[in-house]
Each structure stands twice: as structure tokens, then as C-alpha cells.
TIMI-2910 file (N, C-alpha, C, CB; in pm, 1 decimal, decimal comma, always signed):
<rs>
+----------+----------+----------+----------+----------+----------+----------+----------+----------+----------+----------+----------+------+
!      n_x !      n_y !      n_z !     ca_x !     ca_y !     ca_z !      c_x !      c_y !      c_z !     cb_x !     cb_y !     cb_z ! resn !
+----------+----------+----------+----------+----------+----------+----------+----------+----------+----------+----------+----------+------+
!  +3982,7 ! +11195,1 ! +10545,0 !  +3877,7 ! +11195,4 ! +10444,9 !  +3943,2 ! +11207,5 ! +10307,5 !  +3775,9 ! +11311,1 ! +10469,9 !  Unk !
!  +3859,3 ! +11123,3 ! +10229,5 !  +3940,7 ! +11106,7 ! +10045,5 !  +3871,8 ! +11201,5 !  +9972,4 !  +3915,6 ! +10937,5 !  +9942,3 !  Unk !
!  +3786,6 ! +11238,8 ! +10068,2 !  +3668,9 ! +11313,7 !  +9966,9 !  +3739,4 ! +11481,0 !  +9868,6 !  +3508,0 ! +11375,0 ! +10107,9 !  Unk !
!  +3736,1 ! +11516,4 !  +9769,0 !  +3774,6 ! +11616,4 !  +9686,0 !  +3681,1 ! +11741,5 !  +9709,6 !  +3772,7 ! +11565,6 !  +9543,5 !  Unk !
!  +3557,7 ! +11709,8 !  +9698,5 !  +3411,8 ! +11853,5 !  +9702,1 !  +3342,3 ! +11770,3 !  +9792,9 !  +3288,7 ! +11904,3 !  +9526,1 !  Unk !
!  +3277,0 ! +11850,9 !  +9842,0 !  +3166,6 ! +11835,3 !  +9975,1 !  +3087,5 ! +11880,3 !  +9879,8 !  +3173,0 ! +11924,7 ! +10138,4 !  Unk !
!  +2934,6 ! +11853,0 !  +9901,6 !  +2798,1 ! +11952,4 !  +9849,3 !  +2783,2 ! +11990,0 !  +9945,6 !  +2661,3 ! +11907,4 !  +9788,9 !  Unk !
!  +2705,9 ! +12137,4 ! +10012,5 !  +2651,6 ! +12235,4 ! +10082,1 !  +2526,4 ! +12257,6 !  +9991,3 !  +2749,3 ! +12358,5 ! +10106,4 !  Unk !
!  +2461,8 ! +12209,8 ! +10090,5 !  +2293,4 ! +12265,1 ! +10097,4 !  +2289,1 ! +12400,2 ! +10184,2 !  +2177,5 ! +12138,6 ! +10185,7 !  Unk !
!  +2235,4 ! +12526,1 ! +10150,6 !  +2249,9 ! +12636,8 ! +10179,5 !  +2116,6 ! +12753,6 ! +10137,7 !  +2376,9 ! +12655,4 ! +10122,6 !  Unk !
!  +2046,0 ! +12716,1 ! +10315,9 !  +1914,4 ! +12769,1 ! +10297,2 !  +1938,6 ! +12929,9 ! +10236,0 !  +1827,9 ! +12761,8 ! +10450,4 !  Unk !
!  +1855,0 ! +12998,3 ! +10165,6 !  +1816,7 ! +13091,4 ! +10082,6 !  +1691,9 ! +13146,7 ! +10089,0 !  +1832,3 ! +13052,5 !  +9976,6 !  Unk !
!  +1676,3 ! +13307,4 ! +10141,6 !  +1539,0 ! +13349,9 ! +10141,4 !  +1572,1 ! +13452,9 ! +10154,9 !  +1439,6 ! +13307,7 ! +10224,6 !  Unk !
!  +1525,9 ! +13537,2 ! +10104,6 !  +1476,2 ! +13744,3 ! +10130,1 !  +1347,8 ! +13743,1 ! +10131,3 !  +1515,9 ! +13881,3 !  +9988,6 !  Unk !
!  +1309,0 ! +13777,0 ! +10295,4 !  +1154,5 ! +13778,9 ! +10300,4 !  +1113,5 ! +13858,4 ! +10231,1 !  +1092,0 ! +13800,6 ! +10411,9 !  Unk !
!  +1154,3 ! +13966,2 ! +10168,8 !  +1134,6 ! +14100,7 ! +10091,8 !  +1068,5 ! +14089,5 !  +9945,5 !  +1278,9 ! +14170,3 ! +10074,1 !  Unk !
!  +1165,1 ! +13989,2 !  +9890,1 !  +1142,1 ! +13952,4 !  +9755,8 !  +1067,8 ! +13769,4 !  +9757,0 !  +1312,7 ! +13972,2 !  +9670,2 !  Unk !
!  +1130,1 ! +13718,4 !  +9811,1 !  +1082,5 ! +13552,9 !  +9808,3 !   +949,7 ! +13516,7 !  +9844,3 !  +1162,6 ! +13466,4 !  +9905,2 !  Unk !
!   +909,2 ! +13421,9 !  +9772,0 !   +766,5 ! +13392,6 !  +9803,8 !   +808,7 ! +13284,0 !  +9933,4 !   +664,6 ! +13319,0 !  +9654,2 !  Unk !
!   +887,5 ! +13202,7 !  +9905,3 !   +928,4 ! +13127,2 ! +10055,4 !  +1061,0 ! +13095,0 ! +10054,9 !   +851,6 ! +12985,7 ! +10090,3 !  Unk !
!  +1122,7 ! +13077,5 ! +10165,8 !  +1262,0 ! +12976,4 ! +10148,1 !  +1333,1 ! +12884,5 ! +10091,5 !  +1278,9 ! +12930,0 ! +10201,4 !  Unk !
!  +1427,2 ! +12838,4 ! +10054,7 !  +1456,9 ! +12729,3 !  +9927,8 !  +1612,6 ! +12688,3 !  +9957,0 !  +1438,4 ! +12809,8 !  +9747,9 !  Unk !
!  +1620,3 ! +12600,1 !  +9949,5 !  +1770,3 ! +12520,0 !  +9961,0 !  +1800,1 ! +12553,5 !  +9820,2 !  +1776,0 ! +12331,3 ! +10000,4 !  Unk !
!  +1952,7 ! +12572,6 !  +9814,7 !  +2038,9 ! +12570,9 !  +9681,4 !  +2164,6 ! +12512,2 !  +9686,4 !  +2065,6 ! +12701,9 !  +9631,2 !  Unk !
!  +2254,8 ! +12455,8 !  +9646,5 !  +2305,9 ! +12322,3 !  +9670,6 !  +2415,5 ! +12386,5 !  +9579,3 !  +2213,6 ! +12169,2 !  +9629,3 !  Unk !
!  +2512,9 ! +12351,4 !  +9609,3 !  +2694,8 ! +12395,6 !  +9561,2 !  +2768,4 ! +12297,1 !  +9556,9 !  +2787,1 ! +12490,0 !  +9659,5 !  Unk !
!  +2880,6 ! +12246,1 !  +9522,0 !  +2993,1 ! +12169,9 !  +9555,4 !  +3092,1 ! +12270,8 !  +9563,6 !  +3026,7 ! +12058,1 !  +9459,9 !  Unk !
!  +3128,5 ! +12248,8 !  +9673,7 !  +3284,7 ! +12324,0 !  +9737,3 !  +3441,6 ! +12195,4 !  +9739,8 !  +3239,9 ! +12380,5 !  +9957,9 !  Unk !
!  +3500,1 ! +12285,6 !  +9709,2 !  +3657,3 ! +12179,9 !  +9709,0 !  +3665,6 ! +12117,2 !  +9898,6 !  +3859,0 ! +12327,4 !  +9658,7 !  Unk !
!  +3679,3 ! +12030,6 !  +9901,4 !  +3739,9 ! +11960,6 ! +10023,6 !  +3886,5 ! +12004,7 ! +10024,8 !  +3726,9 ! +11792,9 ! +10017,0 !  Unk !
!  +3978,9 ! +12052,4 ! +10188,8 !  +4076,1 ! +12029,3 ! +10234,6 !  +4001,8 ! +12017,6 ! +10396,5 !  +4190,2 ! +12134,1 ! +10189,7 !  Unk !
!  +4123,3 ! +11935,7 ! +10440,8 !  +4155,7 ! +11918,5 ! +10601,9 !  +4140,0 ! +12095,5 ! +10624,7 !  +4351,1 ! +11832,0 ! +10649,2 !  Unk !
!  +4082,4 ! +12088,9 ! +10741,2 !  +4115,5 ! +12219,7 ! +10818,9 !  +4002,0 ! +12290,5 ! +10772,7 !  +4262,8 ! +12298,3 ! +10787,7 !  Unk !
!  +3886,7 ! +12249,5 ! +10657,7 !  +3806,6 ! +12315,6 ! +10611,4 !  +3672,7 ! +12356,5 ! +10716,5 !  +3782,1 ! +12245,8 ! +10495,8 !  Unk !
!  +3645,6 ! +12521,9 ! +10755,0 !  +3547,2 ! +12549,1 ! +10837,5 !  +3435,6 ! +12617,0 ! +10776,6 !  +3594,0 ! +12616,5 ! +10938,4 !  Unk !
!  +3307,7 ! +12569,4 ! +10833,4 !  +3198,1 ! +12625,4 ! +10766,4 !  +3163,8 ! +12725,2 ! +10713,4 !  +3132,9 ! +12623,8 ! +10809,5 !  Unk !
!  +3249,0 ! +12847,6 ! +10818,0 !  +3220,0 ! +12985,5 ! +10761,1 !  +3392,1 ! +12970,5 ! +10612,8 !  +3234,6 ! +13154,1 ! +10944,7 !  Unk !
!  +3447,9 ! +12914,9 ! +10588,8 !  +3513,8 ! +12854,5 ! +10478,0 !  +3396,7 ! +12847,9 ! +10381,5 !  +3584,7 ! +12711,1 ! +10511,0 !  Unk !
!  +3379,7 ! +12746,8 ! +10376,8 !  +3244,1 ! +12696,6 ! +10302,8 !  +3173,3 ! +12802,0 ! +10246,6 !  +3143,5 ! +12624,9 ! +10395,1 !  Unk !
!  +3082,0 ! +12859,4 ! +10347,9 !  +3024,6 ! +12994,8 ! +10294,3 !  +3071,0 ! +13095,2 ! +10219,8 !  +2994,3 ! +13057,0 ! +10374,5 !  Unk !
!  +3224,7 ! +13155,4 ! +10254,9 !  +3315,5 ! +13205,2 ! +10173,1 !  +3312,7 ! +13154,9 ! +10050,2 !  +3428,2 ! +13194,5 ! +10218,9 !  Unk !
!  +3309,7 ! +13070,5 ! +10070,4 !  +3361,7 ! +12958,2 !  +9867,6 !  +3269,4 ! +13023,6 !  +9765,8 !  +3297,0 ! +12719,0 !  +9848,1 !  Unk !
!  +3121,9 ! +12933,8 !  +9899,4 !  +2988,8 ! +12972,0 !  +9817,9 !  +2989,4 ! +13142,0 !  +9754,5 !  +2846,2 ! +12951,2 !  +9938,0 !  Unk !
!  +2991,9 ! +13264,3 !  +9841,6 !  +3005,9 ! +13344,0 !  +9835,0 !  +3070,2 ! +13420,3 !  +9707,4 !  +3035,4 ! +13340,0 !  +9923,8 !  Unk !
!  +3240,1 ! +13357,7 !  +9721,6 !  +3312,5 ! +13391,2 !  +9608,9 !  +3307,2 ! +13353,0 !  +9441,2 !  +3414,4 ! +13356,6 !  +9650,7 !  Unk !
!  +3255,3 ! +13213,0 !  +9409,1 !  +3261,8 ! +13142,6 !  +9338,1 !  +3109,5 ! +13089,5 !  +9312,2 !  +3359,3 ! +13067,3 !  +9376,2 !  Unk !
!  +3044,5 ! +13088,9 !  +9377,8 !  +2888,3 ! +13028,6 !  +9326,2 !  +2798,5 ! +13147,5 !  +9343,2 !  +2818,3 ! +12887,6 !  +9427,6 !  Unk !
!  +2789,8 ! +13216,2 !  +9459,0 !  +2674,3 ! +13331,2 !  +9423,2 !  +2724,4 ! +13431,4 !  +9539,6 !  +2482,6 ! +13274,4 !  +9440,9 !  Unk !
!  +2768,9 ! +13554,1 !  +9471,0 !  +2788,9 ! +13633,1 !  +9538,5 !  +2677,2 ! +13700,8 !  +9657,6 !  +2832,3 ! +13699,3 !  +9453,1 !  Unk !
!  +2560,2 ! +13688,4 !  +9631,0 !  +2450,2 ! +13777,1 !  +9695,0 !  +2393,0 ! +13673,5 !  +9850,9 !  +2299,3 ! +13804,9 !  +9551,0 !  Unk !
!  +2497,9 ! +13571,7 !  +9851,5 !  +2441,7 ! +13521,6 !  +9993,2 !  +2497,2 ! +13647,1 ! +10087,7 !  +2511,0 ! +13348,6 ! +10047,6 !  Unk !
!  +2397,5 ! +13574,6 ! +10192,1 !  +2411,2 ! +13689,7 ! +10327,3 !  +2447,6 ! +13562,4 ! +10423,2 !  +2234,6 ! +13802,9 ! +10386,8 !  Unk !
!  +2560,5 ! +13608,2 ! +10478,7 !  +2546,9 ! +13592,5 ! +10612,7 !  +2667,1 ! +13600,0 ! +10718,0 !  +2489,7 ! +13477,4 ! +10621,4 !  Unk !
!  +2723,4 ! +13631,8 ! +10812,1 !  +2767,0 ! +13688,0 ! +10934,4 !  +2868,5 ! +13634,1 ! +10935,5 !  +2698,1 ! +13676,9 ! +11050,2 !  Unk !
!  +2989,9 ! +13681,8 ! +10996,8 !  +3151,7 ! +13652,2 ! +10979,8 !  +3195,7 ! +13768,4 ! +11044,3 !  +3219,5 ! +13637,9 ! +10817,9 !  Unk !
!  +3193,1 ! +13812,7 ! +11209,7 !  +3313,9 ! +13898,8 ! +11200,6 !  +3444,1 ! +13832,5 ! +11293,0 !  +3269,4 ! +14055,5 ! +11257,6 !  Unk !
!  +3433,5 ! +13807,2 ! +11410,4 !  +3582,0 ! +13795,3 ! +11483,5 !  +3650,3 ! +13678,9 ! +11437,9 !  +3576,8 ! +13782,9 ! +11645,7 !  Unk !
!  +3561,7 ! +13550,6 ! +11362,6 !  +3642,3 ! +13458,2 ! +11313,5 !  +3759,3 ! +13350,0 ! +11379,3 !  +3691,1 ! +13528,6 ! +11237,9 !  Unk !
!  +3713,1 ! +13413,0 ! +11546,5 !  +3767,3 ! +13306,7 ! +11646,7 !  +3683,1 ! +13275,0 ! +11735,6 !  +3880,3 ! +13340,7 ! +11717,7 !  Unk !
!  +3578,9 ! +13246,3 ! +11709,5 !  +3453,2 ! +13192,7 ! +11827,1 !  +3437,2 ! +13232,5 ! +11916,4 !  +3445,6 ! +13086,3 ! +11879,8 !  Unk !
!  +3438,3 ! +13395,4 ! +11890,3 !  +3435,0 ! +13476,0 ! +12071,2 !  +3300,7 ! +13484,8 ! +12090,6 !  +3506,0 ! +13658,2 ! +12100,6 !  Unk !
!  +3242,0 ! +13610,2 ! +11960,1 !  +3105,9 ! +13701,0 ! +11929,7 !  +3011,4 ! +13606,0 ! +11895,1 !  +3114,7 ! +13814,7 ! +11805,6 !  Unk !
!  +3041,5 ! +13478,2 ! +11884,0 !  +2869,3 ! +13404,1 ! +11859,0 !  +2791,6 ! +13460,0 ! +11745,8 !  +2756,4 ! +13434,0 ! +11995,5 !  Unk !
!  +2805,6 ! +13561,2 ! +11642,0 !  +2750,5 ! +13644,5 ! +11530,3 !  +2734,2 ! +13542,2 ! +11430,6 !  +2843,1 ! +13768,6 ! +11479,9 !  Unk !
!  +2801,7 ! +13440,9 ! +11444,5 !  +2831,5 ! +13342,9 ! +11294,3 !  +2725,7 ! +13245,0 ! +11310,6 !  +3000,6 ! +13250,5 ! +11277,6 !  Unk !
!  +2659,1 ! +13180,8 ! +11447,2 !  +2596,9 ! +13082,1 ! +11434,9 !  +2480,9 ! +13064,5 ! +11368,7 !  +2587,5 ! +13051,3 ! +11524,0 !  Unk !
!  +2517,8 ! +12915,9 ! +11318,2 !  +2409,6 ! +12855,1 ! +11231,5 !  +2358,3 ! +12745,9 ! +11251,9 !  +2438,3 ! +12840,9 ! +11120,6 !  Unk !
!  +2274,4 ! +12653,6 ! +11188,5 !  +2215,7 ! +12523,3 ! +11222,0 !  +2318,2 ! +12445,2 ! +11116,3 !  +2031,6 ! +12507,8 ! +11193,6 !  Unk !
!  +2402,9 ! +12342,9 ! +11155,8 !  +2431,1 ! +12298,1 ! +11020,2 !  +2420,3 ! +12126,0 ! +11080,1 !  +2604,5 ! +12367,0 ! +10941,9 !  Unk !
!  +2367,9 ! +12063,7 ! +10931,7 !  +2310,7 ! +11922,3 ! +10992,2 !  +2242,5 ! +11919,9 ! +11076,7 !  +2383,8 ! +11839,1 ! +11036,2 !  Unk !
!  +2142,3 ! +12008,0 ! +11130,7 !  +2027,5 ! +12012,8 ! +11251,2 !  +2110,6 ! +12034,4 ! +11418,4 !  +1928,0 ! +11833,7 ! +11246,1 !  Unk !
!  +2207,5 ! +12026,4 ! +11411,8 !  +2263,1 ! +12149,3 ! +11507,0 !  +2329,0 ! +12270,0 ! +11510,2 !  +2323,7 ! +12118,4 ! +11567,4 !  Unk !
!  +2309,9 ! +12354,3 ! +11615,2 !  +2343,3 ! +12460,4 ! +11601,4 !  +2520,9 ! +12496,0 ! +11673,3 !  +2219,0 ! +12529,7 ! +11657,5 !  Unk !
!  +2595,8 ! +12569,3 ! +11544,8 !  +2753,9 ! +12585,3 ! +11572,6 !  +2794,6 ! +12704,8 ! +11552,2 !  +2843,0 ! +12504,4 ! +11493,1 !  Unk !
!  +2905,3 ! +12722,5 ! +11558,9 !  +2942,6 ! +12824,0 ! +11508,4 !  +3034,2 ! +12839,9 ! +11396,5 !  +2975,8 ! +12875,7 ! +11590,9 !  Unk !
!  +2998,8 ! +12913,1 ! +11267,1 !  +3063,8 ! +12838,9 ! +11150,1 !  +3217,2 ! +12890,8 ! +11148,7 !  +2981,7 ! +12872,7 ! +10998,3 !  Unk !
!  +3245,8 ! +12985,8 ! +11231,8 !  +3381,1 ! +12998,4 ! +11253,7 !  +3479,3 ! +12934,1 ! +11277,8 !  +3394,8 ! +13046,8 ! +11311,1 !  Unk !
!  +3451,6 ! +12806,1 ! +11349,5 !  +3494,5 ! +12718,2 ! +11452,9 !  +3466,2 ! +12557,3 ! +11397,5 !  +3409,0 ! +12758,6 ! +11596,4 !  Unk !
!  +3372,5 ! +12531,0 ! +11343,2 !  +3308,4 ! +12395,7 ! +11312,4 !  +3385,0 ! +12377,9 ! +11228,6 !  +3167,6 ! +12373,5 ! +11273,2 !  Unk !
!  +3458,2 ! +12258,6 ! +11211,7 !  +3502,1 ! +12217,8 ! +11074,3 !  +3403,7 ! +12107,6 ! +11049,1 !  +3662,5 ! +12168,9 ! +11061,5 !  Unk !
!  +3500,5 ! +12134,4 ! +10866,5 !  +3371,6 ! +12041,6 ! +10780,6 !  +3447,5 ! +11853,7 ! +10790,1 !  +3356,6 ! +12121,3 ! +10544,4 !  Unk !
!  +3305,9 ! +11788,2 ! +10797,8 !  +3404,0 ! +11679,7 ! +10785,6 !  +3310,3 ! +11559,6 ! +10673,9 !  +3448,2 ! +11612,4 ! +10966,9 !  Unk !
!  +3203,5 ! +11678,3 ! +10620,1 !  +3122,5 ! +11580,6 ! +10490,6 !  +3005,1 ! +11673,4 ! +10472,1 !  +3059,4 ! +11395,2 ! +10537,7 !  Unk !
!  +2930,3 ! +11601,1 ! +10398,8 !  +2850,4 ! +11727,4 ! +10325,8 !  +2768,4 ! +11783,7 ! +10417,3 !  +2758,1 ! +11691,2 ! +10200,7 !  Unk !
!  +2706,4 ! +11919,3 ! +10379,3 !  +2645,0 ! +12003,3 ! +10541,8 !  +2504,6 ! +12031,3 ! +10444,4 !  +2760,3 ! +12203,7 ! +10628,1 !  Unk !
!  +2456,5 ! +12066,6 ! +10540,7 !  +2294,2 ! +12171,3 ! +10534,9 !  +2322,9 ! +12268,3 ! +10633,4 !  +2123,2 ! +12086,2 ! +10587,7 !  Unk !
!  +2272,0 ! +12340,2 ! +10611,7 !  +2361,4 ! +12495,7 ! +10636,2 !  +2195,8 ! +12624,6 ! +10671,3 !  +2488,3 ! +12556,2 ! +10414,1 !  Unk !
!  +2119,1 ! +12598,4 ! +10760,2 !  +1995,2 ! +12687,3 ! +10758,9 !  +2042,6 ! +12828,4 ! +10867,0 !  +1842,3 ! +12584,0 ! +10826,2 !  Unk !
!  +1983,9 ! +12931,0 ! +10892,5 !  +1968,7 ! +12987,5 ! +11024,9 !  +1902,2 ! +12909,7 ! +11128,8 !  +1901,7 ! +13103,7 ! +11015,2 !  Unk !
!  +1976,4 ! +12985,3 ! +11218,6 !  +1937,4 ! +12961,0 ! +11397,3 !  +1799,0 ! +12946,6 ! +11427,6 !  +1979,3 ! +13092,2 ! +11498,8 !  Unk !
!  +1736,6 ! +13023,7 ! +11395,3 !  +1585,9 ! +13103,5 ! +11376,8 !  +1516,8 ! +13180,2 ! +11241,9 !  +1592,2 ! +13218,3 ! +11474,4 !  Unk !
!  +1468,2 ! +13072,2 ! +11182,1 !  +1431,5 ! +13075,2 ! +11037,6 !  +1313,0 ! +13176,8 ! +11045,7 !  +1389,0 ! +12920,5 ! +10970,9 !  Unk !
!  +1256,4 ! +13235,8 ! +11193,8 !  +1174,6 ! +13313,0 ! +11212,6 !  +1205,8 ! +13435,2 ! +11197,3 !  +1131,6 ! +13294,7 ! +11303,7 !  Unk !
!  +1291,1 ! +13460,6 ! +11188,6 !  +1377,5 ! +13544,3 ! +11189,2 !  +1452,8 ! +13622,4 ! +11091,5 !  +1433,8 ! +13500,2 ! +11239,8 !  Unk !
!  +1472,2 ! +13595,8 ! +10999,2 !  +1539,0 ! +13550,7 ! +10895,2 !  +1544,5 ! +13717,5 ! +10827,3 !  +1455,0 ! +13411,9 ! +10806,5 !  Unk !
!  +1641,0 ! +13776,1 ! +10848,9 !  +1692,0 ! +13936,2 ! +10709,6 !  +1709,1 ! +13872,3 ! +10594,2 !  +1871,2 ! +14041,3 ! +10728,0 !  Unk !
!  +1803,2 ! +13787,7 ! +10554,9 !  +1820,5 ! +13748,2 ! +10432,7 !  +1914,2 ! +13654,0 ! +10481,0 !  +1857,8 ! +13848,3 ! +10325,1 !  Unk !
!  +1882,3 ! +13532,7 ! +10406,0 !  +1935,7 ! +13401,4 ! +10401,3 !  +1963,0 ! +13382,9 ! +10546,9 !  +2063,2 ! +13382,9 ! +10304,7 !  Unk !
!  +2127,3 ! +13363,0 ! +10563,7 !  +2166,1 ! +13327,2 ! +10694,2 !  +2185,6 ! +13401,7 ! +10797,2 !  +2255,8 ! +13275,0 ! +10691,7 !  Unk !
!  +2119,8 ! +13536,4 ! +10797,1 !  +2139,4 ! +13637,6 ! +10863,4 !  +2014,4 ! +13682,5 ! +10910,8 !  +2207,4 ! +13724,4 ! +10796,7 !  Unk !
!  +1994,8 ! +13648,8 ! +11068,3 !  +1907,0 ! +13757,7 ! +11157,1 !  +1870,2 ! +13856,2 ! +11250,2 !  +1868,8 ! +13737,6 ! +11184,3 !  Unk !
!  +1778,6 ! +13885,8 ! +11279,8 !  +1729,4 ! +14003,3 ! +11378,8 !  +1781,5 ! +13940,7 ! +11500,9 !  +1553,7 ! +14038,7 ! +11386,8 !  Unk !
+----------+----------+----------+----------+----------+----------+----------+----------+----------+----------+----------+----------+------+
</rs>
């Protein structure tokens, strides 16, 4: 891939405060080897610190990370990126904040 930035679409909601859910949209740098929960990191570090969402063993054991990205469900630990994503929860029913649920 020639590509430099990917965009990430990256569902957003605090049932607490939000009147509803909302996509918010980033460009992240492209490299080979790049994995979703990568991605999220970026977002995280560099575009908005206050996303939520799940990262612990970081080798696809605990299943804690999964998300819907492009309308299936992965694990962002593990998935690499290979063009631009949409990035929702598993169960939007669900939903603590952003990508993180019950």
C-alpha cells in the first residue's frame, strides 16, 4: 500500500452526557504492520485524548479489545489496517463510553 494516512471513522458516545452517538473522523499516518488497536492509540494520543476503549493483553488471547471495524467484528489487537476503517462497538446496546462495554 502507497497510502501515507488512512481516515478512521470512530464511533463516539457517553450515554451519560450525549444526546446520541456520532462518528468523528481522524487521519492517522499509514505504516505496514499498522493494527487497529494502533490506530486507536494514535487517535487517543494525538486527536482526542478522552476516547474510551479496551487494550489489555495486546496478543489476541482476552478478546477485551473487540470491535466492529468495516461491519465485522475483530480484534483490534490483532487486525491490521490495510485502508480506511469504521471503527463502532460490538454491541452499540451496550455502550459505557464510546468503544467500551458492559
Amino acid at each position: 500500500m502507497s497510502r501515507s494516512t488512512i481516515k478512521a471513522e470512530v464511533w463516539r458516545y457517553n450515554p451519560s452526557t450525549d444526546p446520541a452517538p456520532r462518528f468523528e473522523k481522524y487521519d492517522v499516518p499509514f505504516q505496514e504492520g499498522l493494527s487497529v488497536s494502533n490506530v486507536l492509540e494514535y487517535v487517543n494520543e494525538n486527536h482526542d485524548g478522552g476516547l474510551a476503549f479496551y487494550l489489555s493483553c495486546r496478543r489476541g488471547i482476552c478478546g477485551g479489545c473487540a470491535v466492529r471495524v468495516n461491519g465485522r467484528v475483530v480484534l483490534a489487537c490483532t487486525e491490521l489496517v490495510k485502508g480506511d476503517l469504521k471503527i463502532e462497538p460490538v454491541d452499540p446496546d451496550k455502550v459505557v463510553k464510546d468503544l467500551v462495554i458492559d
